[in-house]
N, C-alpha and C positions, 0 to 999 in steps of 0.2 A: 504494500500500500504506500502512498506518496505520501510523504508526510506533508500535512499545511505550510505555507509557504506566503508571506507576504513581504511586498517593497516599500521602500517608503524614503519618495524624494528626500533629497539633502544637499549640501555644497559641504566642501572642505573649506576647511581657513583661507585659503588664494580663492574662493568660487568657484572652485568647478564642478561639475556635478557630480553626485556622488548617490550612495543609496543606503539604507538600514535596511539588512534583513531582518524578518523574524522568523522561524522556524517552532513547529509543535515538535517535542521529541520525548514523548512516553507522557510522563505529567511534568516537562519542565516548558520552558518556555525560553528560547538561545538569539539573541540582540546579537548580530552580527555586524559590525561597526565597516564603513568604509576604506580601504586600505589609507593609512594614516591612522586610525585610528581616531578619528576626528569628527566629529557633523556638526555643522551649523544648520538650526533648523527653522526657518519660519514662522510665526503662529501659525498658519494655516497648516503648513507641513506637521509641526506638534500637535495639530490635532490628529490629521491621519495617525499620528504614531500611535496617538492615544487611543485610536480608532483601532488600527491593530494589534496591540496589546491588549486590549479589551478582548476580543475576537479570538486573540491564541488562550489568553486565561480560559476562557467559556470550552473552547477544546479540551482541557487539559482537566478542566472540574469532568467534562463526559469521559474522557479517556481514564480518571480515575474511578468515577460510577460505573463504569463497564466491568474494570477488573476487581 
């Protein structure tokens, strides 16, 4: 099975584009940072994140009620 999988615009420190993963993996939830390590994020874009991180939590409360 594929595990969930969302993006989540960004920029680095110089602007350039950049992206936040998020990943479901069992009941955790893995923020996968831009190479640099680094995001600058917009309000609007903080919302998306907020938006996915919402989204992976709610996977991860079913993927524990499953097992």
């Amino acid at each position: 099975m594929t595990e969930p999988r969302w993006s989540v615009r960004c920029h680095d420190p110089f602007g350039r584009d950049r992206a936040l993963t998020l990943l479901v993996e069992d009941e955790h939830v893995v923020l996968v940072p831009p190479p640099g390590a680094a995001a600058v994020l917009s309000a609007n874009q903080a919302r998306g994140l907020s938006i996915a991180l919402d989204q992976a939590a709610t996977r991860t409360r079913r993927a524990r009620r499953a097992s």
